[in-house]
C-alpha angles and dihedrals in degrees: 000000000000097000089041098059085043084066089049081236123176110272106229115165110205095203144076092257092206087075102050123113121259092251095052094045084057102052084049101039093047094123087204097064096040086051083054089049087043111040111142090241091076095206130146126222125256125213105249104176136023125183131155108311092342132101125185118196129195119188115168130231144205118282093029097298129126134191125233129201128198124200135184110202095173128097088241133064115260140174114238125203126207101192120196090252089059088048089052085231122134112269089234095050117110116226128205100216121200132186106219107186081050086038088219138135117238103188145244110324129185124199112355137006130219143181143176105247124190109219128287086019130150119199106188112192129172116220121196111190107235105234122228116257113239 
C-alpha cells in the first residue's frame, strides 16, 4: 500500500470490504496515505537513492511538501538514511516530519533523516519545509 500510493497509482480494493479484517480495513481506509496517492499534483516518486538493500523515494506534494518512503529490501533490519542532498533540499532548510502509518509527528529535522527499519519494511513520512519569517 505504501509503494503503491508513492506511484500515485489508482486505488482499486478487490474485496468485499465488509469482510476484511479489522487490520486490513485500517491500512486501506488511512486517510494519510490515501492524501499522499491522491495529491492533486499527481505526481509519482522517483527513487532517489539506492544503496545496498536500501531505496529512498521522494514524491512531492501540494503546498511545498513532499513525501519520502523508506524501504528496506534486505533479510536483516537496517537503518536507512534520507539525507537532505538526496531530498534535493537545501542542507540549512528545517523539515516537519510526520509518520503516517503511526500518525504521529516527529518533529523538526535538519539535514538529514533516519530510522530502524525491520526487513522488508516500508516507512512512508510526509516533510514540509518550515518557511522564514520575513
Amino acid at each position: 500500500m505504501s509503494m503503491w500510493c508513492m506511484f500515485a497509482a489508482p486505488l482499486i480494493i478487490g474485496a468485499d470490504v465488509r469482510n476484511l479484517r479489522p487490520a486490513a480495513l485500517e491500512i486501506l481506509s488511512n486517510p494519510e496515505i490515501i492524501a499522499i496517492d491522491q495529491d492533486t499534483l499527481g505526481i509519482q516518486a522517483a527513487r532517489v537513492l539506492k544503496a545496498d538493500f536500501a531505496d529512498v523515494y521522494k514524491k512531492p506534494l501540494t503546498g511545498g511538501r513532499f513525501a519520502v518512503a523508506l524501504l528496506n529490501r534486505g533479510e536483516l533490519p537496517a537503518k536507512i538514511t534520507a539525507s537532505w542532498q538526496d531530498l534535493s533540499i537545501d542542507p540549512k532548510t528545517k523539515c516537519k516530519v510526520r509518520d503516517v502509518w503511526a500518525h504521529a509527528d516527529l518533529g523538526t529535522v535538519t539535514g538529514a533523516f533516519s530510522a530502524e527499519l525491520a526487513p522488508h519494511e516500508c516507512k512512508v513520512l510526509t516533510f514540509k519545509p518550515r518557511t522564514k519569517a520575513k
